[in-house]
N, C-alpha and C positions, 0 to 999 in steps of 0.2 A: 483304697482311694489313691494311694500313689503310685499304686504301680500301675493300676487304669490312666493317671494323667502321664506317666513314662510312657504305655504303649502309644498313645493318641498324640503324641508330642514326637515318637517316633513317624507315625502313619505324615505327621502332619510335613516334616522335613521330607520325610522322601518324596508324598506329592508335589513338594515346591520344586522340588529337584526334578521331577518327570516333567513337572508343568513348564519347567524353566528348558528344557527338553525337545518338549513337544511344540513349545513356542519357535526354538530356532527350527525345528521340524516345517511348520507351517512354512515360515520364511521360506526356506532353502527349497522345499516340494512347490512353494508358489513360482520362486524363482527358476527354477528346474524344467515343469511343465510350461511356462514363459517362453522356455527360449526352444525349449522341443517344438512348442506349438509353431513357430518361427512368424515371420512379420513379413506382409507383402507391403510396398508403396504406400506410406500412410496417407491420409490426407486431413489430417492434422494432427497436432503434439501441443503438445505444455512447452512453452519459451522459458527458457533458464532465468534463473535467477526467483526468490518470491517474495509476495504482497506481506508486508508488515503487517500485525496486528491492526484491526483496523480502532479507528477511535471517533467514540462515540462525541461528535462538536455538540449538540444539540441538548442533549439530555432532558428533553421537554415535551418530545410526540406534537405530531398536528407542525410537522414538517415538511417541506418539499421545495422539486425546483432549484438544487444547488448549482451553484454559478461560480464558477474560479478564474480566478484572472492572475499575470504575473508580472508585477509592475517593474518598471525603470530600476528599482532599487532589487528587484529580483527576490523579493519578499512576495507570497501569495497570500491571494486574499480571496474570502468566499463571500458570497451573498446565500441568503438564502429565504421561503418564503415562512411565515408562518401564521397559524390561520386564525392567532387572538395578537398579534403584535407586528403584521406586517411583513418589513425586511430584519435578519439579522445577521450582524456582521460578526468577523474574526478576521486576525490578522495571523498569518505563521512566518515569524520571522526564525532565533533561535527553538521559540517556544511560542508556541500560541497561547494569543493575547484573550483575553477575555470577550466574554460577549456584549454586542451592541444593538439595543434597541432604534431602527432606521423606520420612519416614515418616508421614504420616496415619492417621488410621483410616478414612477412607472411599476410599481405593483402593480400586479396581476396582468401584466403584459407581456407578453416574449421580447426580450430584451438583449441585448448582444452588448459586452463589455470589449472595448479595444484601451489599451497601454501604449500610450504616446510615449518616446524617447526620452523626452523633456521633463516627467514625472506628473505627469499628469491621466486621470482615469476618464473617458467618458463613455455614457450608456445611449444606446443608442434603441430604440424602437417605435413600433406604430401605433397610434392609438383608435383602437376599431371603430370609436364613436365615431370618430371623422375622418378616418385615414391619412392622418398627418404621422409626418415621420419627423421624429423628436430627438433632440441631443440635452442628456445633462453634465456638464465638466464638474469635476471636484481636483484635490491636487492629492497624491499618496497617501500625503502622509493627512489627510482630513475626511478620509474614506468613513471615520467610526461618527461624526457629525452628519447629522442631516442637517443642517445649516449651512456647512460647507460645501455641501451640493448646488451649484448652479441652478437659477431659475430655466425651465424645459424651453428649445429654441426650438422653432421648428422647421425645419431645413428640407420638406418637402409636402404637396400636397396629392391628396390621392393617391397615395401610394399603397398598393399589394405584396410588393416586396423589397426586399434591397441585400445590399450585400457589403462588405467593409473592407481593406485593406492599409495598413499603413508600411508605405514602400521604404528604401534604405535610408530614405532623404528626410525622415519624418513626415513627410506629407501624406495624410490620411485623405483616399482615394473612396470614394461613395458610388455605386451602380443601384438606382432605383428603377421600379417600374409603376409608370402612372397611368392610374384606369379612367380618372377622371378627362374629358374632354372639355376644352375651352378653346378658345381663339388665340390667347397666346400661348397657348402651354398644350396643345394637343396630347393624348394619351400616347404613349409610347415608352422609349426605355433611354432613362437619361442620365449624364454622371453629371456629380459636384466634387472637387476637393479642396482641401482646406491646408496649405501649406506650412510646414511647420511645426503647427498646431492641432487643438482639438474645436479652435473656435475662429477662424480665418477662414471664414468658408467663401467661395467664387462663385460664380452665378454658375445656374445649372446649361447643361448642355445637349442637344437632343441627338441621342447615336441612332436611335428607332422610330420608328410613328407606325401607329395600326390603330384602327377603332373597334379592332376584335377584345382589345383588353377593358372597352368601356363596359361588359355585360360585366367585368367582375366588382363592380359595385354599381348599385342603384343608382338613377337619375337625380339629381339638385330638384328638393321639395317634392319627390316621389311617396315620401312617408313611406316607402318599401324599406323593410329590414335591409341594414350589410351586410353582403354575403363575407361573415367570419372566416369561411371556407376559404377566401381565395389566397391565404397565406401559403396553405397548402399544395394549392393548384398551381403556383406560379414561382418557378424559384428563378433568380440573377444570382451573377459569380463575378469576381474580380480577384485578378491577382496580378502581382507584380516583381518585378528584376532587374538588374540592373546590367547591361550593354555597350560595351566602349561608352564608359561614363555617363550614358544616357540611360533615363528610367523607362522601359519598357511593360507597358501593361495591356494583360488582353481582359477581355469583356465578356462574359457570354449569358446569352437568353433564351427562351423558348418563346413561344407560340402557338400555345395551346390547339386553338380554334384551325389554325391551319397544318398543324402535325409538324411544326421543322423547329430544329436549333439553330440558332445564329451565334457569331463570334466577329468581335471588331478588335482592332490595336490600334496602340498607341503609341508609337518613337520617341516622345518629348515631355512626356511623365503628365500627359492629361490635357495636352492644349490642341491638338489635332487629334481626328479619328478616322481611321479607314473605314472605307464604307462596307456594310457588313456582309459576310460570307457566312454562304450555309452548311453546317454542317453534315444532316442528313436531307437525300434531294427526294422530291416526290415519287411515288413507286406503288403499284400492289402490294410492296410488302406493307406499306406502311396504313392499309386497310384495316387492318389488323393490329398494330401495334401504336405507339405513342412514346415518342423520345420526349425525354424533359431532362433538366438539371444537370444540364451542362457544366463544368468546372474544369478548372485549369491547374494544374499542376507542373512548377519547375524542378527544374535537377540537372545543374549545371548548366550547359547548351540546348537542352532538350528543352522542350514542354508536352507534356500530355493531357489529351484532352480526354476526360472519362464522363459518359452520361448515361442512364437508364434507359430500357425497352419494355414500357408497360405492355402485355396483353391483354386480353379480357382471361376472366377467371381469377384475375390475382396475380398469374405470373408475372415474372417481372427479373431483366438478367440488364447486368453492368457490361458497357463496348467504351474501346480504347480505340485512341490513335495518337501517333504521337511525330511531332518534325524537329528537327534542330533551328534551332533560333540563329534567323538571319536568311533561312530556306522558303521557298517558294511550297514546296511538295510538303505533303503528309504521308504518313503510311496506310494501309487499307484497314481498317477500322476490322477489331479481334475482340473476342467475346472474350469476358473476365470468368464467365463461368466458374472455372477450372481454377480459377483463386479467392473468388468471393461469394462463391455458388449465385444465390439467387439474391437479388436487391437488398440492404442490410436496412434496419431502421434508421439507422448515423452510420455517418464514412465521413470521419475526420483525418486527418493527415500534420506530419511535424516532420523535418528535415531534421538528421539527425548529425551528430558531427563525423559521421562515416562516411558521409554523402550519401548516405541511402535516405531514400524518402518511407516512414513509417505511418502503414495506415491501419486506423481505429476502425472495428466493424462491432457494433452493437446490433443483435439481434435477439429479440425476448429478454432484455435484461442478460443475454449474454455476450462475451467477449471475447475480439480472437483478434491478433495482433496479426500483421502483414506486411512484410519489407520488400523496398522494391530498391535496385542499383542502378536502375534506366537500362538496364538490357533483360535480367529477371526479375520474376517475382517468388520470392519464398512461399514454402507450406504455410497457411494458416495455423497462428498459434492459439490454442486455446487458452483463454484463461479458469478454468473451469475450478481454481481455487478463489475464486471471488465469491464465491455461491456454497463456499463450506465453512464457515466462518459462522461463530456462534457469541451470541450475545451474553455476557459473562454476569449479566444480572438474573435472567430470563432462563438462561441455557436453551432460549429457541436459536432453530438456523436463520441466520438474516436473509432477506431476500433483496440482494441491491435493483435497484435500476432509478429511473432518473437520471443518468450517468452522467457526469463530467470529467475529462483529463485536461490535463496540462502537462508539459514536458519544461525542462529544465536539463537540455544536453541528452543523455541518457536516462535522464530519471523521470518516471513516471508519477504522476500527484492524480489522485484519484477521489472522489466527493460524490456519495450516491444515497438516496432515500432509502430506509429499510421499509417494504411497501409490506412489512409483514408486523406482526402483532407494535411496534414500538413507534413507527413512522418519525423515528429520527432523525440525522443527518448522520452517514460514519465518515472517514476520511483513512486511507489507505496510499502508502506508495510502494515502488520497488526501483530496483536499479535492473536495468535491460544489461544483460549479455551474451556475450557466444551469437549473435548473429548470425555471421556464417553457417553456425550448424541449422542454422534454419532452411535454408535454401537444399540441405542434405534430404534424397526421398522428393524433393520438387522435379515435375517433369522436367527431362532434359531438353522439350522440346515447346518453342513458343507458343503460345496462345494462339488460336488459329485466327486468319485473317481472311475475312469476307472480300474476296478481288473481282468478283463478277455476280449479278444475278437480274433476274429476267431478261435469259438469255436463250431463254430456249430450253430444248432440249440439247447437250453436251452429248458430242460423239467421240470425239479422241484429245486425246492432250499429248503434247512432249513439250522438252525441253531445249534451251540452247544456252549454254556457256560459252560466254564470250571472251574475247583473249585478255579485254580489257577488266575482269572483274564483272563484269555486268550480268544479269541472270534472267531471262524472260522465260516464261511459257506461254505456250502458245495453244491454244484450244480452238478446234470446229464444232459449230453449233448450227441447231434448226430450230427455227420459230414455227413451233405448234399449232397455231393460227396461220401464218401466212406460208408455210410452208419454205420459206427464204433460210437459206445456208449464207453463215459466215466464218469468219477466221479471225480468230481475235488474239490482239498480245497482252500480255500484261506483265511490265516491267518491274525493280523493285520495290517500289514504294506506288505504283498507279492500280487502281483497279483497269477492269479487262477494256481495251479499244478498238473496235471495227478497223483490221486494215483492210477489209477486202471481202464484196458479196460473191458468195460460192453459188455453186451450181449441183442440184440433185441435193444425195443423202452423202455428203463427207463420213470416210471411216479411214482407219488405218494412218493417222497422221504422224510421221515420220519426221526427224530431222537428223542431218550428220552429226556423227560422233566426236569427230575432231574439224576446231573451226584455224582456218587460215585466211590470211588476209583481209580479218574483219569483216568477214562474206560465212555467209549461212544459205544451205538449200535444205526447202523443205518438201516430202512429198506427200500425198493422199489422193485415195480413190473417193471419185465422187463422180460427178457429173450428170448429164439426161443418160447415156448409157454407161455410166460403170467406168472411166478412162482415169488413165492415170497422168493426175496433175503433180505441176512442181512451179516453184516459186524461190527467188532468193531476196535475202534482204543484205542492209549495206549495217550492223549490228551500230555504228555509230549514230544512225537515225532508225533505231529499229522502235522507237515509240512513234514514230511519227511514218501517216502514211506515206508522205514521200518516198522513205527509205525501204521501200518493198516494189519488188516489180508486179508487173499482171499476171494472173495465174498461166501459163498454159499447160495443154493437154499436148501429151507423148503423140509422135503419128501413127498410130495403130489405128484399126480395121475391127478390132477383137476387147470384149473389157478387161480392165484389170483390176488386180484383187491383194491386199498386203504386200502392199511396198516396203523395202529397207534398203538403204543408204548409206554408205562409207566414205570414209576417205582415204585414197589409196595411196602408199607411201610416195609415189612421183607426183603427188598431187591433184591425179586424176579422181572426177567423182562415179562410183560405180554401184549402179541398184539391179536388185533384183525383185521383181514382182512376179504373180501368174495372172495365168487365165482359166478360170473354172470350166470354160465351155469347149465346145467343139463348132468351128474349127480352129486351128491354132491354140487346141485347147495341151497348158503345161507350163513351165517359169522359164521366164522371160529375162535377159541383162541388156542396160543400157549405160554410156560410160559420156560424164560431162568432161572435157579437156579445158573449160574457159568458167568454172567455179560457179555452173547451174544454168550459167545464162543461155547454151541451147547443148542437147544432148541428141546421139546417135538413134539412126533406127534399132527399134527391139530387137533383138535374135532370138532364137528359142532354144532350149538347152534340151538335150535329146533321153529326159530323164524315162519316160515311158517306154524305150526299147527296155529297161531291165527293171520298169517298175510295173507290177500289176494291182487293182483295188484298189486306188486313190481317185476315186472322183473328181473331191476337190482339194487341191492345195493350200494349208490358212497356214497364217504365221512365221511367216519365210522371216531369220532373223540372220545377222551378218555380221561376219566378223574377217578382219585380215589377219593377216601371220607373216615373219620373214619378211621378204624382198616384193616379194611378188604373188602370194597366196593369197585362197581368201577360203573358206566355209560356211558353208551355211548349215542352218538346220530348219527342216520344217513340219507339219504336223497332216497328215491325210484323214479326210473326214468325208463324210457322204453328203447328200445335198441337202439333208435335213437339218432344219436349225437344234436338236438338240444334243446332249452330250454325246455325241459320235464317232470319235476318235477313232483310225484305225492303226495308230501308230506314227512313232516320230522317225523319220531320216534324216539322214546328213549327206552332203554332198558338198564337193574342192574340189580346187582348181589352183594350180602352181604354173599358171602364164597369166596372171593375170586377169583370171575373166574370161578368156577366151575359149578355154575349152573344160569342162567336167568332166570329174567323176561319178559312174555309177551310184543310185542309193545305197548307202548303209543304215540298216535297221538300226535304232536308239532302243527302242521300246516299241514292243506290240501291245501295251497293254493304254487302256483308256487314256489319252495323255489330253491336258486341258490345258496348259500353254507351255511355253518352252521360250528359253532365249539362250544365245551364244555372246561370250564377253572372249578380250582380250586384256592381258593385265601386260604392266610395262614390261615383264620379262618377258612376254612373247608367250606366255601358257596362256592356253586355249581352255575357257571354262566352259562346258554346257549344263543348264538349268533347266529341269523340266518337275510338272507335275502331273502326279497321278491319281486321279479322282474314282475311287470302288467305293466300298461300302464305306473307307476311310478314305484319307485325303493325304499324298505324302511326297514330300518337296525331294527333290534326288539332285545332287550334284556331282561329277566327272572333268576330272582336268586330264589336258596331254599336255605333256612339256617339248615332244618331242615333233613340233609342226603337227601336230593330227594325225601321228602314226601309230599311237598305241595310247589308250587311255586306263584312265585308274575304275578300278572295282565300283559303281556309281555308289555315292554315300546316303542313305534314307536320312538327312537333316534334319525334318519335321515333321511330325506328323500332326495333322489338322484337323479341326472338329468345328463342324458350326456351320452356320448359312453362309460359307464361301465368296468371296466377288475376286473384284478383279485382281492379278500380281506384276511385277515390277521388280526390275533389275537395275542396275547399273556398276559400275565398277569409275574406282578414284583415278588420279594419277600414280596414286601409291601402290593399286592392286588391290585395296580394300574393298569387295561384294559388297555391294548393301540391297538387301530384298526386301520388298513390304507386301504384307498380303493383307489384301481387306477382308472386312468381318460385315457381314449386314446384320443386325440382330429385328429380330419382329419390331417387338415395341418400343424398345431402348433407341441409345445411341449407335451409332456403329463405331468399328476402331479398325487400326491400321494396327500391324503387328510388323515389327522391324528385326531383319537377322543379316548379322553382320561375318565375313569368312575374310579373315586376314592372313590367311597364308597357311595355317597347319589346321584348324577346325573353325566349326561353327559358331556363334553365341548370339544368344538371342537378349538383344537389344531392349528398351524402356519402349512400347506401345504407345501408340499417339490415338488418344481415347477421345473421342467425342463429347459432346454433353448434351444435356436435354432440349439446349436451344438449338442443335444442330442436326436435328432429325431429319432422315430420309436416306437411301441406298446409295453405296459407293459405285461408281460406274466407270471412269476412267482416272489413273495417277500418271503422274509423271514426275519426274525429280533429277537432281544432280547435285553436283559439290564445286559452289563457285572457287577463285582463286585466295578464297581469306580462311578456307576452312569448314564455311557453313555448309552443311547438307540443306538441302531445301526439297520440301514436299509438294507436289500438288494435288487435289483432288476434285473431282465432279462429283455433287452430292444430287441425287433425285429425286425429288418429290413429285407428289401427282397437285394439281390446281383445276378444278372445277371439270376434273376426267381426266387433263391432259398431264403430257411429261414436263416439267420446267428444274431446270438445274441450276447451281450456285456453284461456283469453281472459290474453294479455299483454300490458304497455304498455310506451313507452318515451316519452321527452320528449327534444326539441330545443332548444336556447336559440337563439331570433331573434336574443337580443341588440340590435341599434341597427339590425335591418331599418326603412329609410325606407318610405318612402307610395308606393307603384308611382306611375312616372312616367304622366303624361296619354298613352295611344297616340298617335305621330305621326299627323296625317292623312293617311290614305292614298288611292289609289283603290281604291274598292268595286264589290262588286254588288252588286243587289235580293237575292237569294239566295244566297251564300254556297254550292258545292259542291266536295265531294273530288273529283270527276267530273264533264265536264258533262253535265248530263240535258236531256231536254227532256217536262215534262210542260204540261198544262194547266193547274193551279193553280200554277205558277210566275210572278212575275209577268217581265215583258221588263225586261234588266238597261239598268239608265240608263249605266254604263261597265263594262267589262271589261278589267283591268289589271292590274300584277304590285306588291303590296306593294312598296313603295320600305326596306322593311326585312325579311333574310333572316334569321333566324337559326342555319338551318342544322338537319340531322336531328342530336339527338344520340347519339351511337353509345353503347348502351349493352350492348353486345358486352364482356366482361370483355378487358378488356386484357390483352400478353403481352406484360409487360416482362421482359426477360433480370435477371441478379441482376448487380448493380454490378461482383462483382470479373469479368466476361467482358470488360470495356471494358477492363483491364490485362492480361487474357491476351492479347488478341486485339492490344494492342500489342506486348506483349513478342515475339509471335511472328512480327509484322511486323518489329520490332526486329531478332532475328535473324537474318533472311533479308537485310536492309539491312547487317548486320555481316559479312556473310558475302560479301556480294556487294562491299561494298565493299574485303574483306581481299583477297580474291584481284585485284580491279583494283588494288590498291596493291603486289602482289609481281609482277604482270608491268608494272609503271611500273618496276618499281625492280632488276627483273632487266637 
């Protein structure tokens, strides 16, 4: 007997020992396969810091409806409903106080608590029987007395909604909406406040009138039920701040019946109102969709204004804008998608002591935290330990919702129903921090911004940087219906503005590279036959038509086809376009001496004595050099619209323009666009793409004026339904390329790669979302003087057969991007090809060598990262096969 309890006392230590083994095993093989598996851009995390034990207030079941408020004394206080006793109260000061049986009068009503200054609590709600909107005051510290509750006053009639604020002044600020129609009191949207106090109330004020709000309750002696529903249907907002000493409050409402949000202010803390502006204006789109719930949000200077896009089906996505206080202009209203996905159930919000504004998104009983600085918005945090918390009577998992927060500086107060076996009341906090790393994995690139739509169909876009900071692009469009071309601007903060009706089908819209004297020319082919127009504007009036002259057309005889535009070191403006046909069919130069306002007859560059098999000439792109140089490159294609390349050339000139050189072959092989940059040292980059069975970006610098270039480098290689590509270069030299992606059903996305002087790197993707459906068709971008890259794009959709596009932007912060390094010196050839060719006008290459720098294709294949917790299964289950195998060698050791 004892030597059997020796062996087994034996077996049983060494198992502790494997088990204790195999445990850090699991760990470390979870951790392991973790970080193997690696982590693409999350889109959302767990926020630092966690929820306290939660505690159970209630300890009675047949609870609900928690309500938290945090008074003058900075003591919280919960209400809460219960369904044999009413209200019950607690108070958390050091400790929380015991419970209070309350009879109220607003039981069973949705009820809104506000905390007067002065220490005072009052409740404010509607009551359905007769849609009066009712206030009870009590004082702090008489919160656990229902006899110290104020008899109900009633501070509004007919009301469906309302809304609360109490501004810096203590004056509590009221926005109702009244369905009821009378003679004195019309239905509309009206404010009361009450100065001071929670019982000073001023006579009401009317900001609104509509008799669309009278369907949302029945008629006086109708005997028709009240529609309970229209709480839901109809929400008002208020908020307020404080402005060179003055209380500043804005207001806003919808309007159901007629599909628009409205917003009014106030300079004077409630005694004058402006009259009201609309937020979203009538349109097609809005056939289809329904804004509601408008709300206002401050942070610092700014205000932002954020409301919902109902669709049919259920859909339903969060749009922003936002201006600085004391500003006339807004910014162009950007889908939140991309931070709060799709409509939350609650979107609460508290101003934090960081200055960051924090907002509350409740969806399904679940929780995800969101910080905004007034220029980002952080990842979404999940709280996904709210929902793992176990009842320590029960050992069931609780299931919160009913939610309520409250903040206190950084500290979170949290009061939720357990809607599962116990239906008590718990109460949970935490302290927030690390913020910052919240924003860590957030795109780098703003939330996209709606600047144009029903605008047609969009045929070209550019850009123009102005000396002043200022940034427009500029898009041509055709109305599908009437077949009318226009040209439109849109500055930073406006959506798109008609400056001027075009003629024919606008393509190939152009503007110079470098602006002087506050003067911009711009060019494109369009007209009844194919000519080539140009236009300049005065960049100081470039939102307003004034500042743009009348289009006209070049004096030619012959059409013309891809225009490009420079500016030439003496100042002169110098273009080169072609002509597809015959006669005078080949590229054409013309040169402004007076900054666009009238330019030379065409000349024709004598490229066909040593070119043969170019049909037609697309893509002529331009670039100077030196003193007096310039290059171009362009792409030869047949007269068929589809993929036809027969190869890219290049051709210079070192007088200026005046006379060329022969074609030199780039590439014979399928090439689908191409562009030539200048960076400030004077290297000449050419960028072109190669479209076969794969798709792959090539880039080639000369440092040497365009006399000998580098080995072309394959950058990227590219997979997918392809659109259109886009170049440009900084003042520092820094590349930046974006290549659109279409995807069938999805979104589409922009893919970003950036070459700063020795290699490649590919950049954060600026990805769409589901409210932004339809095909990328034209970009355009640049980098104003603050740092910002700025994007733009044409997105197309089809509308009852036809083409109709939407021009959106988006911006990058460079931040402390340096001055792209000097390229090393590499070995070159005379001609630079993706392939080696051997034509005639090639010259014979002086070396033939491999870049002494690779930087490798970058694979822009979406990555297939596994999800983190696989790296802990996939231990655990290695784990027990090791506990397993180990158990049984330890019982026949010990047998």
């Amino acid at each position: 007997m004892t030597s059997v309890f020796v062996k087994e006392n034996h077996f049983s230590q060494s198992l502790r020992i494997f088990s204790l083994f195999a445990l850090r095993t699991i760990l470390f093989l979870g951790l392991l396969v973790t970080l193997m598996s690696g982590e693409s851009q999350v889109q959302a995390q767990e926020s630092q810091g966690s929820w306290q034990t939660p505690v159970n207030l209630s300890n009675s079941g047949s609870a609900s409806k928690p309500t938290l408020i945090r008074g003058a004394s900075g003591d919280l206080h919960i209400l809460w409903e219960d369904t044999y006793s009413k209200f019950v109260y607690r108070r958390l000061g050091d400790t929380w106080s015991n419970s209070s049986v309350l009879d109220l009068p607003f039981y069973g009503y949705n009820f809104q608590l506000v905390a007067s200054q002065s220490g005072s609590i009052g409740a404010f709600w509607i009551n359905s029987a007769d849609n009066t909107l009712n206030v009870s005051t009590v004082p702090e510290d008489g919160m656990a007395q229902a006899e110290s509750w104020s008899t109900p006053v009633v501070i509004g009639n007919g009301v469906v909604a309302f809304a609360i604020t109490l501004d810096e002044s203590n004056n509590v600020q009221l926005i109702f909406a009244r369905a009821r129609e009378t003679a004195d009191a019309p239905a509309g949207i009206y404010y009361r406040n009450s100065p001071g106090s929670l019982t000073n109330w001023n006579a009401s004020q009317a900001i609104y009138l509509s008799k669309y709000y009278r369907s949302m309750i029945p008629p006086v002696g109708s005997g028709s039920a009240i529609n309970t529903s229209s709480q839901t249907q109809m929400h008002v907002s208020i908020n307020s701040t404080s402005q060179n000493g003055n209380i500043v409050t804005y207001v806003g409402w919808e309007n159901p019946a007629i599909k628009k949000l409205f917003f009014s202010k106030s300079v004077d803390g409630g005694v004058s109102w402006q009259e009201p502006v609309e937020v979203t204006d009538a349109s097609q789109d809005l056939a289809l969709v329904t804004p509601s719930d408008l709300r206002m949000i401050f942070h610092k200077d700014t205000i932002l204004q954020i409301w919902s896009l109902d669709e049919p089906g259920g859909n339903c996505g969060i749009y922003a804008r936002t201006q600085t206080i004391g500003n006339d202009g807004w910014s162009a209203p950007e889908s939140l998608e991309s931070v709060f996905g799709s409509c939350p159930d609650q979107l609460r919000w508290f101003s934090l002591p960081s200055d960051q504004i924090l907002f509350i998104l409740t969806k399904q009983n679940e929780i995800s935290l969101v910080a905004w600085d007034g220029i980002r918005w952080s990842l979404p945090q999940t709280e996904d330990e709210i929902n793992q918390f176990v009842n320590p009577l029960t050992s069931d998992l609780l299931s919160l919702g009913q939610i309520d927060i409250q903040t206190d500086g950084n500290q979170l107060f949290l009061a939720a129903k357990d809607e599962a076996a116990s239906e008590d009341i718990w109460f949970t906090q935490k302290m927030l921090s690390g913020l910052d790393q919240w924003y860590r994995g957030s795109s780098s690139w703003s939330p996209l911004r709606l600047r144009g739509s029903d605008l047609g169909k969009i045929t070209a876009a550019t850009a123009i940087n102005a000396n002043s900071g200022d940034f427009y692009f500029l898009i041509s469009s055709i109305d599908t219906i009437s077949g009318k071309s226009s040209l439109n601007v849109i500055s930073d903060d406006t959506t798109a503005t008609v400056i001027s009706a075009l003629e024919g089908q606008p393509s190939g819209l152009v503007s110079q590279d470098v602006i002087t004297q506050n003067r911009a020319s711009v060019m494109w082919s369009g007209g009844m036959l194919g000519q080539i127009y140009t236009v300049w504007v005065d960049l100081s009036q470039a939102s307003n038509i004034s500042g743009w002259s009348q289009p006209n057309a070049l004096q030619t005889n012959f059409t013309g086809f891809s225009p490009a535009i420079i500016l030439s070191k003496n100042g002169d403006l110098y273009s080169l376009f072609s002509n597809p046909y015959d006669p005078g069919k080949g590229i054409y130069w013309v040169r402004s001496k007076d900054n666009g306002e009238n330019w030379s007859s065409p000349t024709i560059i004598p490229i066909y004595k040593n070119l043969t098999n170019c049909p037609r000439i697309d893509q002529i792109s331009l670039a100077s050099f030196g003193e007096n140089s310039y290059q171009a490159i362009f792409i030869c294609r047949t007269y068929a619209q589809a993929n036809n390349s027969l190869g890219l050339f290049a051709i210079q000139s070192t007088d200026g323009g005046e006379n060329w050189s022969p074609p030199v072959l780039i590439s014979d092989r399928p090439v689908t666009w191409s562009q030539i940059l200048t960076d400030q040292n004077q290297i000449l980059h050419r960028l072109w793409k190669v479209s076969t069975d794969k798709t792959s970006l090539f880039h080639s610098f000369s440092s040497d004026n365009g006399q000998n270039w580098t080995t072309p480098t394959n950058f990227a290689l590219l997979e997918g339904n392809l659109s259109t590509t886009k170049a440009i270069i900084d003042k520092n030299g820094n590349i930046h390329l974006f290549q659109a992606y279409n995807s069938g059903e999805g979104p589409a996305s922009i893919s970003y790669y950036r070459w700063a002087g020795k290699q490649w790197t590919s950049e954060q993707s600026l990805n769409l979302t589901n409210s932004e459906k339809g095909k990328i068709s034209a970009i355009s971008a640049g980098v104003d003087g603050n740092g910002q890259l700025h994007l733009g794009f044409a997105l197309n959709t089809q509308k009852s057969n036809l083409d109709e596009s939407s021009f959106f932007t988006s911006s990058y912060d460079l931040g402390t991007v340096e001055q792209a390094n000097q390229p090393t010196e590499v070995a070159i050839i005379a001609t630079a090809t993706d392939k080696p060719v051997a034509i005639n006008s090639t010259p014979q290459p002086t070396q033939i060598a491999t870049p002494i720098f690779d930087p490798g294709t970058i694979n822009t294949s979406p990555s297939s990262n596994q999800p983190n917790y696989l790296g802990v299964v996939i231990g655990v289950f290695i784990s027990i096969i090791f506990i397993i195998a180990a158990t049984i060698f330890i019982r026949r050791k010990n047998v």
